[in-house]
N, C-alpha and C positions, 0 to 999 in steps of 0.2 A: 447253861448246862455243859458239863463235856463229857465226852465221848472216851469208852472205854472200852477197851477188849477184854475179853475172859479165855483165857486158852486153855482146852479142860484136853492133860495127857490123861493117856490109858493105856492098860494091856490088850491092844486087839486080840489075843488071845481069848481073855477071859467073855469078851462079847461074843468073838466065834462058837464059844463054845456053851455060850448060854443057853439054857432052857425057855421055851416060851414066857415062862410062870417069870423067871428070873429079868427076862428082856423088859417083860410087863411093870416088873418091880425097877428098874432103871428109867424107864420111860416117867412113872411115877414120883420121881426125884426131881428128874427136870422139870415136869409140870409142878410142882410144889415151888421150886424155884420162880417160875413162870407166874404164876400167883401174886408171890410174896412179894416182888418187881412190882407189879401193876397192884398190888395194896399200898403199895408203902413211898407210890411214887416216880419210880424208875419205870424208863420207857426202852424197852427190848427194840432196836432199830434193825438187826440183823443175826444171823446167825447161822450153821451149817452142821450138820451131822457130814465129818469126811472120810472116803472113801479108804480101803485097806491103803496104808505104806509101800504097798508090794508094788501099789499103781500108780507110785510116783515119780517125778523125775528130779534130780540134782543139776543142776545147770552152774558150773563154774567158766569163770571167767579170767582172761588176761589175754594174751596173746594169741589165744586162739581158745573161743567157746568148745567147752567138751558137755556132754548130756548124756546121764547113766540113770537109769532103771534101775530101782528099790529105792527104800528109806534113806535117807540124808545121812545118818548114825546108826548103827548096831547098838540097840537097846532093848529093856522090857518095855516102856513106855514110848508111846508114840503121842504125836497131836491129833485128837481124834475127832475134836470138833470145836465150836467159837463160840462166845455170844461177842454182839457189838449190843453197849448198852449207854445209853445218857442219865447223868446224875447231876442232882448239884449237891448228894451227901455219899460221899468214898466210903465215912466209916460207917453208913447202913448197908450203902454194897456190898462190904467185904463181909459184913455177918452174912448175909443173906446167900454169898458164894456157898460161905461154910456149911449149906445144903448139900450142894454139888461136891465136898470133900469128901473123900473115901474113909473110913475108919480105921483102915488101916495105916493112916500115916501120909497117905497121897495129900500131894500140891495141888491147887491150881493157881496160873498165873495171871493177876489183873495189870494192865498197865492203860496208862491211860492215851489217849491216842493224840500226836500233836496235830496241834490245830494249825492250819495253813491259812495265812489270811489272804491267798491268790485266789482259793476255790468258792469264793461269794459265799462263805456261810459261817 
């Protein structure tokens, strides 16, 4: 099997400012996603709902570390949350993301994760 990331951007906005009804109906996405995964095969190893951008830090590097408070980028979209998922079929995966795509045009990105043959697995 390997190992894949799902990084699902969004408008923290649009979540801050959700109605309960609304939040309900987003929750409801993912769990259909969450489903379709364990019908069809694919095993959900991890994942994370993350906290506002505002509570992040930037940490760059060279000659001397610097560490700044807010989002990494000024944008509408941020990284709002993961899956880590194990597959041995990509192209069932990637239907199966296109749950979790917005209709408005939103991405999300899968990439797959490199396997290290040092970490015994």
């Amino acid at each position: 099997m390997t190992d894949y990331v799902i990084l699902l951007p969004g408008d923290e906005a649009v979540w801050a400012n959700a109605t309960p009804e609304q939040r309900a109906e987003m929750y409801a996405v993912h769990q259909k996603f969450s489903d379709l995964l364990a019908a069809r095969g694919h095993k959900v190893t991890g994942g994370a709902e993350l906290t506002h951008s505002s509570t992040s830090w930037v940490v760059r590097g060279g000659d001397k570390v610097t560490i700044t408070e807010g989002p990494y980028a000024e944008s509408v979209e941020q990284l709002t949350g993961f899956y880590t998922v194990q597959s041995d079929d990509l192209d069932d995966l990637l239907q199966i993301v296109g749950v979790l795509a917005r209709g408005d045009g939103g991405a999300i990105e899968v990439r797959a994760a490199v396997d290290n043959p040092g970490d015994g697995g």
